[in-house]
N, C-alpha and C positions, 0 to 999 in steps of 0.2 A: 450287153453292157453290164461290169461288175457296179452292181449296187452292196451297202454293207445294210446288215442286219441283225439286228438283236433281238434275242428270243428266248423265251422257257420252256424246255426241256421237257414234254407231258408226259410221254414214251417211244419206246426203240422196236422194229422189228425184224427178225433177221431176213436178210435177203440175199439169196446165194449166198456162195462159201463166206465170204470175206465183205460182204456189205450190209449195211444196217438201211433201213428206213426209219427215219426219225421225226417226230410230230413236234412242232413248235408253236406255242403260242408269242406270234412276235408284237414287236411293240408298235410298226408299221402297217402291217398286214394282215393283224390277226392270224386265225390258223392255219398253215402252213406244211408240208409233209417235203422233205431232205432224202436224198442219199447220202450215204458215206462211207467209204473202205475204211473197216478198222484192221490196224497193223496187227500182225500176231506173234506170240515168242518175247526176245524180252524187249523189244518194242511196244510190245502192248502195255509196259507196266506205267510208260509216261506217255503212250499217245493215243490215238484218237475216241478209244471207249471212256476214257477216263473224263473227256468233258461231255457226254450225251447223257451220263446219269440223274435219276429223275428228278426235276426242278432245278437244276444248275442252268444258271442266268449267261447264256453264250454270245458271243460277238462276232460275224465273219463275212467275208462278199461271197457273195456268189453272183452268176449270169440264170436273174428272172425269167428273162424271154428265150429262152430258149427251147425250141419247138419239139414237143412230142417225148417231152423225158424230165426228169425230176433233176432240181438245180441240186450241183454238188457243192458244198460249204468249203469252203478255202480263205488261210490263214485263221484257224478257229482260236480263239482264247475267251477265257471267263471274266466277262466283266467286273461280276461279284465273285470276288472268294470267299468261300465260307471259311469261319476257325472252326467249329465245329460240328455242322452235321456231318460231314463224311467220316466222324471217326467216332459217333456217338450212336450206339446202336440204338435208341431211342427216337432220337431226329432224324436218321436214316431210313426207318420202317415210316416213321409219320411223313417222311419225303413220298416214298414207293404208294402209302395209301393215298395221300392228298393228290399227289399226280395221276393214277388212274382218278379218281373223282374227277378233279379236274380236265381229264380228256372228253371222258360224257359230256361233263356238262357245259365243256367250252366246243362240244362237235362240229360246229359249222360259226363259231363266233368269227365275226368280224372285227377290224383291230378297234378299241378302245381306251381311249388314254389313261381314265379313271382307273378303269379293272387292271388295265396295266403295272399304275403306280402300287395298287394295291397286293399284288401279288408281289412284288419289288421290297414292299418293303414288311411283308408279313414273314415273308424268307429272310429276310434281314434279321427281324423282331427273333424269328425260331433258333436262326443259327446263337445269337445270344442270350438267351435265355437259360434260365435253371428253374431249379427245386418243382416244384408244383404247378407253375406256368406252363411245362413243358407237358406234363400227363392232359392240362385243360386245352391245349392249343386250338387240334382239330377242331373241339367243339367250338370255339371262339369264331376261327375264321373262317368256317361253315357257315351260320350265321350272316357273319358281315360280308359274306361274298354273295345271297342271296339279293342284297341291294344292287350290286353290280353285273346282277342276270336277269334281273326284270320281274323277280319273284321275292323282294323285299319282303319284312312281314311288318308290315305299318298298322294300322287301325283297321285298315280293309280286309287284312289277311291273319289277324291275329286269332281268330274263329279258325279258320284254317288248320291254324298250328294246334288249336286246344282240342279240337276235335278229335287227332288222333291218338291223345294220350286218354287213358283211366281219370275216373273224378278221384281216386287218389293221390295221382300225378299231375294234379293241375299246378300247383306249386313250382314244376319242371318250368313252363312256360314264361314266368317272369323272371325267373334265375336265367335262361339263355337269352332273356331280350335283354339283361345288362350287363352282359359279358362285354368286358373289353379287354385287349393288350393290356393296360394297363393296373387291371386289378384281377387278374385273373388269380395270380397269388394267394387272394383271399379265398374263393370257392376252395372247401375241403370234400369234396367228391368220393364216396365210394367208387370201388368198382365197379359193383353193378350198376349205381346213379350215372356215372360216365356213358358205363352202354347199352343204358335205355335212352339218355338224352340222345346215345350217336344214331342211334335206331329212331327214334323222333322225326329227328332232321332227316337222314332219308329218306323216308317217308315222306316229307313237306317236300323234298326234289321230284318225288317220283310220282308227286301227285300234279306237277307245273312242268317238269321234262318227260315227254314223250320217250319208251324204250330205255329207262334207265335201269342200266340192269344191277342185279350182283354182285358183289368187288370180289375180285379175289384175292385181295390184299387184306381183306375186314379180317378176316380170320385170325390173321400171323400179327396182326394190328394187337388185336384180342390176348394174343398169348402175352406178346410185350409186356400191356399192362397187367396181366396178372402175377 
């Protein structure tokens, strides 16, 4: 039976010539793994690779129950259009890193509403956004996604977080506990203050997820903002 489903984009991986496997955090089902033949030639230039790219919000049926083999998505379209991160090299790289992140650290999640709306509409917030908001993002909603993984940093965990910085960096700690969407504007951030705080936060993941590894995306993240 076609059920429809909607989902976020984690990442893609090739399988045989012409088919991708695709990981999806959906809004039903939590994490979820796709097939899909992407066209090639100049079919590819409007079809099927073009809605699998990292964190675009997709919409499609497929047949769930179907035994011994991965459901193939049909009639795909994008619920959210973005105006601008697919043409913003800045929100493009911050898409590619925040999506492996989020594959770790969504690995075996089950669907939740909350994390859901949260992710919905912080990709909403990013696609909109300028000046300055745009360099603090990751750090912002790194953070406020920790609430929606079980590893919040409340009063219980705030030791936690202070532990792994220098007694000269303690300072770092109450600037990322009042980060919001909304005033992010305000933080004037170095470079390097950005990615010791991003280095922070890892840290506090990798001390509450089991096996989370190295990104390979932190690197090309890195050069962006320099």
């Amino acid at each position: 039976m076609q059920e429809k489903i909607r989902g976020i984009v984690l990442r893609t991986v090739k399988y045989k010539d012409s088919d991708l496997i695709v990981d999806l955090f959906t809004e039903n089902y939590g994490r979820m793994s796709f097939v899909t033949t992407v066209a090639h030639g100049r079919r590819r230039q409007g079809g099927a690779s073009a809605f699998w790219r990292p964190l675009n919000c997709v919409e499609f049926v497929a047949d769930l129950h179907a035994a011994n083999r991965l459901a193939r998505p049909r009639d795909v379209r994008l619920y959210i259009n973005y105006g601008d991160i697919p043409y913003s090299a800045t929100k493009s790289m911050l898409s590619l890193f925040l999506a492996e992140f989020l594959s770790y650290t969504l690995r075996e999640q089950q669907a939740d509403d909350p994390l859901y709306g949260y992710l919905e509409h912080s990709l909403q917030w990013l696609d909109a956004a300028a000046g300055g908001s745009v360099a603090n993002f990751h750090l912002c909603f790194l953070m406020r996604l920790t609430r929606f993984v079980g590893i919040g940093v409340d009063d219980a965990r705030a030791s936690g977080l202070t532990s792994l910085v220098q007694p000269s960096e303690q300072p770092y700690v109450p600037l990322m506990l009042r980060m919001t969407f909304a005033n992010l504007h305000r933080f004037r951030l170095s470079r390097a203050q950005r990615q010791r705080m991003l280095e922070v936060i890892q840290a506090y993941y990798r001390l509450h997820l089991p096996a989370f590894p190295d990104l390979r995306s932190l690197d090309v993240l890195r050069e962006v903002f320099d």
